[in-house]
N, C-alpha and C positions, 0 to 999 in steps of 0.2 A: 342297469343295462348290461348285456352281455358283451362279450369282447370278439363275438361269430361276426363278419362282416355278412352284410348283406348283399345279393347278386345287382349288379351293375344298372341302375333305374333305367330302359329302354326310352325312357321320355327324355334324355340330357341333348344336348349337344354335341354332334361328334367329336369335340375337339374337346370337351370333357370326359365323356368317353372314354377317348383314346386315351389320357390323362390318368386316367384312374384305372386304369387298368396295365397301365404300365405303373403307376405305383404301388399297386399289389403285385407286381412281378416283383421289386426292388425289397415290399415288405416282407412276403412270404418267407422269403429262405433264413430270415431271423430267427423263428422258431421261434418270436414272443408274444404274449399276448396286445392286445390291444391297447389296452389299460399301464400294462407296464410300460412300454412304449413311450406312451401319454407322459410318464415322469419322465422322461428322458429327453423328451423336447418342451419340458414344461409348459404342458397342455394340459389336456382333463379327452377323458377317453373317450366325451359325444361329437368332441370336436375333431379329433383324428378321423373317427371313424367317417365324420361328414367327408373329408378329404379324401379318404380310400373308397369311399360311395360316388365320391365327384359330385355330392349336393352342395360342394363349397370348395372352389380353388382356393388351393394352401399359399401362404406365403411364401418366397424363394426359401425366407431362412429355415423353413420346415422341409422343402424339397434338400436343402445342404445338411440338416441334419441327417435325415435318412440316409443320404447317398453316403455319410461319413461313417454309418452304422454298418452297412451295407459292405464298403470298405474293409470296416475294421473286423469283420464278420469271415471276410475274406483271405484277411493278413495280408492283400494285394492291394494297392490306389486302383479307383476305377480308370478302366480305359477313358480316352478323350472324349472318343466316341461314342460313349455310354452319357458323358456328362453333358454334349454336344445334343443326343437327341433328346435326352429328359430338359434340356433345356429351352429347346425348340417345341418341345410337348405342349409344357408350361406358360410359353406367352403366346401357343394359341389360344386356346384354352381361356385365359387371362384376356386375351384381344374381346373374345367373343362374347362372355361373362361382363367386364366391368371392364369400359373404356378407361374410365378415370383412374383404376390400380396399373392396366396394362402400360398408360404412359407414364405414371410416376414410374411403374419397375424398368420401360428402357431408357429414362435417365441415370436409374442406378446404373445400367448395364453399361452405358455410354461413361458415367463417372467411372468407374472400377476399369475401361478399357484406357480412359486416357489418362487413368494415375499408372498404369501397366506402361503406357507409353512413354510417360515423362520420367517413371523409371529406368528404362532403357535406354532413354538420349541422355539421364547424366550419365550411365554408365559408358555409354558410347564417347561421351564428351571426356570422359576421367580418363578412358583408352589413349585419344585421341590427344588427350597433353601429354600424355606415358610419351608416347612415341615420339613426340614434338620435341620433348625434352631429351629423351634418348639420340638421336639426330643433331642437335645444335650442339649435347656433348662430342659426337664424334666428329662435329666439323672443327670444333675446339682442337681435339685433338691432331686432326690431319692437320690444322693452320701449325700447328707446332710442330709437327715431324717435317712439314715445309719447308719451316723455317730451317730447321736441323739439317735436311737436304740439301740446302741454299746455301748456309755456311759452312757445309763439307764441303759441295761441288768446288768454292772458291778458293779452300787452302791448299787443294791440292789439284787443283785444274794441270799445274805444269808437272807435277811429276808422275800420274798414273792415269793416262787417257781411258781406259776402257772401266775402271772405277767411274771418272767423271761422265762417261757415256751411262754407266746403271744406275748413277744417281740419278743424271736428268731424268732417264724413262721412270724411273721413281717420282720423280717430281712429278711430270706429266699425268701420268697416273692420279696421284694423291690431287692433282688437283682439277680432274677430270671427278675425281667422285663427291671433291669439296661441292664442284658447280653443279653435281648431281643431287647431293644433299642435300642442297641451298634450294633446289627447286623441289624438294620433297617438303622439305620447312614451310615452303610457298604454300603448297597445295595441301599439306596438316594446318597449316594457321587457317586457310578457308574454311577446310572441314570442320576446325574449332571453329568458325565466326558462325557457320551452319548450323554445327551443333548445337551452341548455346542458344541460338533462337529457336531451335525445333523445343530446347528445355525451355524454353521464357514462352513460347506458344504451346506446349506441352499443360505447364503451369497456368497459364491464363486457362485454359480450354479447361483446365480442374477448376478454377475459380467459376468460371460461368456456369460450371454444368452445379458444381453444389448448390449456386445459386439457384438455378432452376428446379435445382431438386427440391430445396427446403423451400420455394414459393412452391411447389406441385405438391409437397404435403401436409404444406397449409391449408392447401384446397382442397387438398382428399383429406386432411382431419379437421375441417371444418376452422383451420387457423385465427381466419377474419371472426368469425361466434366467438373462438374462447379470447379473443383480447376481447371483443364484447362484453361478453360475459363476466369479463373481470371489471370492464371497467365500473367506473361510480354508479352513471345512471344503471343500470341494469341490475347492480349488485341492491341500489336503492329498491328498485321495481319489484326484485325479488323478495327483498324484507315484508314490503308495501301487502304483495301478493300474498305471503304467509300468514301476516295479520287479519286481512280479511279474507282469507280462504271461507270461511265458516258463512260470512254473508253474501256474497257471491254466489254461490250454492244456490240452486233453484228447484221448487220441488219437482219438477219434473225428471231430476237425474235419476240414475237408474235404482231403483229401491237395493240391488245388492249392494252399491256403493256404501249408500245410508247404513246397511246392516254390517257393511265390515270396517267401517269406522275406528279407529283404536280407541279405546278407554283409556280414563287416566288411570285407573288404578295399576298398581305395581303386580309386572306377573308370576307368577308362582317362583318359588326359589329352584327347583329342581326340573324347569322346563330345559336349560340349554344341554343338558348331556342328554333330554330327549335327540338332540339334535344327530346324536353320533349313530342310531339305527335306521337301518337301511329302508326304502321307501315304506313295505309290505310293513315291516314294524311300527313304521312311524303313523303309517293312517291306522292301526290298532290301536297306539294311544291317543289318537288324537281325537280317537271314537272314545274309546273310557273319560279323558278329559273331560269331552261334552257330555257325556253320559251320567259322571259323578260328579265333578266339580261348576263353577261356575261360569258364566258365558264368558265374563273376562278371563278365566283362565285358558278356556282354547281360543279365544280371541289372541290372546299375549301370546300362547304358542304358535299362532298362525301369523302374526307377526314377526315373531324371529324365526320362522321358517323363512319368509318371504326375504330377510334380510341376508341370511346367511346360510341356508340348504344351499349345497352346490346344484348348478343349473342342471344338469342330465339329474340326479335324482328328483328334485322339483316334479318336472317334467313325469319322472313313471311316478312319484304319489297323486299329482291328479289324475294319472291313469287309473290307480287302486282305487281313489274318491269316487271315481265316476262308475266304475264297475260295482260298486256299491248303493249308488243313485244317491251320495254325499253334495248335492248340489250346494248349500252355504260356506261348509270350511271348503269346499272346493275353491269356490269366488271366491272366498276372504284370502286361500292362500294364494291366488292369483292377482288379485286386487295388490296383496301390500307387496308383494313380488317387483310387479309393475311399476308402483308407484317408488320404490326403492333401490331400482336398480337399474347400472346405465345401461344404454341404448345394445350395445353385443350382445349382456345378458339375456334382456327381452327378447331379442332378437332369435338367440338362440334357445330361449325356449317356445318361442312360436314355430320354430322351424323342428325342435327331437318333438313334436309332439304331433306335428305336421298339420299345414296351411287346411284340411282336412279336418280337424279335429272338431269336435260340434262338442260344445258343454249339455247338459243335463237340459232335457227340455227343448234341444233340435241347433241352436244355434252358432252361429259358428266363433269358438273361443276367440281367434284370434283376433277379432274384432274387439270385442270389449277388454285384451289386454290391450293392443292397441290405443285404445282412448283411454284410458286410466291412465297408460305411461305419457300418456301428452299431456292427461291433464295436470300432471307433477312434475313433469322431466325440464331442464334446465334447456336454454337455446340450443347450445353446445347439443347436446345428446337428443334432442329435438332431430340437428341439422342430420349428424349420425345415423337415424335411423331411418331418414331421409335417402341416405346413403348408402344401407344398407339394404333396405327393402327394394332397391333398384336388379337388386338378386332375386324375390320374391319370384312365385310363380302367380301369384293372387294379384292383376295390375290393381284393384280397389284400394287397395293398403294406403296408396299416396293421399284417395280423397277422403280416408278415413282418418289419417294422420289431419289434415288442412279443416275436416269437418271438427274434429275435437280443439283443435286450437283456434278457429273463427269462434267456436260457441262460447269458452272460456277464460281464454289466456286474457292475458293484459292486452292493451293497445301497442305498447312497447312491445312485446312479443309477436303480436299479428305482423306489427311492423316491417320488426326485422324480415321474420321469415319473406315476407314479399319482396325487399327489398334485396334479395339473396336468391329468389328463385329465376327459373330460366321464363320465357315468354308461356309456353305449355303452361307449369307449376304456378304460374301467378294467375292464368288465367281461374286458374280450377281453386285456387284461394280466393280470389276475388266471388268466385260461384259459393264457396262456400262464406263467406261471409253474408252474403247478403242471404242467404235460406238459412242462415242459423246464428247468428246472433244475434243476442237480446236490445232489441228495440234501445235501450238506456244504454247498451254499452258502445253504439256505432258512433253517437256525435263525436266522440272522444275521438272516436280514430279516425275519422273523416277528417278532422282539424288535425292529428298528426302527418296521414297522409298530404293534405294541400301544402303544410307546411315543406313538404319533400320537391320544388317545385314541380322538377323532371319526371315526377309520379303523381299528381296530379290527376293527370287523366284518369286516375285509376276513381278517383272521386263518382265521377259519371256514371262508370261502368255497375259500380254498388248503388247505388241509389234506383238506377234501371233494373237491375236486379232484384233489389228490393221489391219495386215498383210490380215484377212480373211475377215473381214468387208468392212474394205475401202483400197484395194491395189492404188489406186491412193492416199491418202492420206499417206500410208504408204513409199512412192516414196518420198512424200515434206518432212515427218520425217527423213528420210535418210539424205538428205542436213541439216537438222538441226544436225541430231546427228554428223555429222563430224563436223560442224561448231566448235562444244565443246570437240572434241574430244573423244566421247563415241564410242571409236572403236569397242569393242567387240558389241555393240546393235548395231551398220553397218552392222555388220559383220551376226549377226541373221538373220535383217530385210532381207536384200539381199537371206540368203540362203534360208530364209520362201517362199521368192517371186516367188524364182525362180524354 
């Protein structure tokens, strides 16, 4: 891809918009490329550019890089004012885009303001003993020159009157400013009792907001999935799952899946430094490949492309595939792409190639990356692009994700995701289970479901579904559900039917 930005999409949001075009105010005057850029916030050049496009709010720590470039560019710190409005830019922008980022990022705001704070009341409190201390010294000392005043005045009270007259008003004095001290001591020890509670409320108010932060990016990185994910059952489930991937399989998936299968044979020895030419070279060999060698060997090179081509070139070689009308190694390098890589990746090559993009033959790519990556992709990165397609401009994306995991996931997987979604998102899992999965695989989940009891009802709602969608399929569940004895869901399906 080139490192030319492209003019400001008319279709955004004002408040991305505005956004991105005031971060091309900030970028421009670097005089860098794109691309170089990109190393310097350790990024990759499709991703900046989405940011300067405004087809993707940057994270804060990507707005504080620039503005430090910016700076440094300058030899001057930016004004406040400058940090003030790019900051306000950004969590519209953010509001408007993704509720679930905008409030994780004003907890950071809130942490970062009240450790600013609690560093300033110990400093205030460190003042505040300075002085404290400095004070009960100088009453030390006036009680002393007191005393000194008090046994002069006496030894010579009878022989030098007007001496014992400037002692006294000495005295007087020194102990007009002792009782004036004494009550500055007063009112510094409250200021200290204040202070150190503004720092012990200071500190508490850090401790609750981190805690809210790290439960708010549990929930925006899907926290509750990856201890899942790790734990036993599901690590089980996933072994379970890999074993019988092969039987599971139905002939009716889609024949490119079947066609880009990886072979076991070992691939060529001099495919991965194929890897290091740029997209336009790499679809030339990967024409000759096919062209002279064997299908497992552009198979194996479509394979480690998928695994490790960085994503924006990905992205322009299926463009050079398709301009070619390459429709196989096209899918195959889509396919093990998908099924290889986590949920940002896909993500973001569905979006450099744009929700638009139609494969060989009219249909729309992102659909069938979509279901590949579901059919392989772990809970965790499941939930993520769940997450992320909430960016999408395509709303289908959700019932495509929910269509490919009803048809083939585990039951433990259907599960979860139901048990994780919002009332909307279950309903439309619940829709898609019952139109699309396989007659044999539902008992299973129907019985993990009931077992949930508080989701339960969801029992009902599949089986009605079933019932209206597919009444012949609903005919073969009936024999299944007596087989196991789930008399009461007979008893439903029959009276739905009838």
């Amino acid at each position: 891809m080139t490192n030319q930005l492209q003019p400001i999409d008319g279709g955004l949001s004002p408040e991305a918009r505005a956004l991105a075009a005031h971060l091309r105010d900030l970028f421009h005057p670097l005089e860098t490329s794109v691309r170089r850029f990109a190393t310097r916030c350790h990024s990759d050049a499709g991703t900046v550019s989405r940011y300067l496009n405004g087809t993707r709010i940057p994270p804060w720590a990507f707005v504080r890089v620039l503005l430090a470039e910016v700076g440094a560019a300058r030899q001057q710190p930016l004004r406040g004012e400058v940090l003030d409005h790019t900051r306000k830019l950004h969590r519209a922008a953010l509001r408007v885009s993704n509720r679930g980022l905008y409030e994780l990022q004003t907890l950071q705001d809130q942490l970062e303001q009240a450790d600013r704070e609690q560093r300033q009341a110990g400093i205030r409190e460190q003042a505040l003993l300075e002085a404290l201390q400095a004070r009960q010294q100088r009453i030390a000392d006036l009680e002393i020159t007191l005393h000194e005043i008090e046994g002069a005045g006496a030894a010579r009270q009878a022989e030098q009157r007007e001496l014992v007259l400037l002692l006294e008003g000495r005295d007087e004095t020194a102990r007009e400013e002792i009782e004036r001290l004494r009550e500055e001591v007063d009112e510094l020890r409250n200021q200290l009792a204040a202070a150190r509670e503004l720092v012990e409320a200071a500190e508490e108010r850090c401790v609750t907001l981190e805690s809210q932060l790290e439960m708010a990016e549990i929930d925006t990185e899907s926290g509750q999935e990856l201890r899942d994910a790790e734990s036993l059952h599901l690590a089980r489930q996933d072994a379970a799952e890999a074993n019988d991937r092969a039987a599971r399989l139905q002939e009716e998936l889609n024949d490119v899946r079947r066609l880009t299968a990886p072979q076991p044979q070992p691939p060529r020895r001099d495919i991965p430094a194929v890897l290091d030419l740029d997209p336009a070279q790499l679809c030339k060999a990967l024409q000759r490949v096919a062209a002279t060698g064997s299908e497992t060997e552009w198979r194996s090179l479509a394979l480690s492309i998928g695994e490790h081509y960085p994503t924006a070139d990905t992205a322009q070689l299926v463009r050079e595939l398709k301009d070619i009308n390459d429709q196989i190694i096209s899918m195959a390098v889509c396919s093990h792409f998908s099924s290889k890589r986590g949920a940002q990746d896909v993500f973001d090559l569905i979006d450099d190639l744009g929700w638009g993009f139609l494969a060989v033959g009219g249909a729309s790519l992102w659909r069938r990356i979509i279901t590949w990556f579901t059919w392989e992709a772990r809970l965790l990165e499941i939930q993520k692009m769940l997450y992320l397609t909430d960016q999408a401009p395509v709303p289908e994306v959700t019932i495509e994700i929910f269509n490919a995991a009803a048809g083939e996931r585990s039951p433990e997987i259907v599960m979860a995701l139901l048990e994780r979604a919002d009332y909307e998102r279950r309903q439309m899992l619940v829709g898609s289970i019952a139109a699309r999965r396989e007659v044999y695989k539902i008992p299973s989940l129907l019985e993990m479901i009931r077992a949930r009891k508080e989701e339960s009802y969801l029992v009902d709602q599949i089986l009605s579904g079933v019932a209206d969608t597919r009444p012949g399929v609903a005919s073969q569940l009936i024999v299944l559900l007596e087989a196991v004895g789930s008399k009461d869901d007979v008893k439903f399906l029959r009276s739905h039917l009838a």
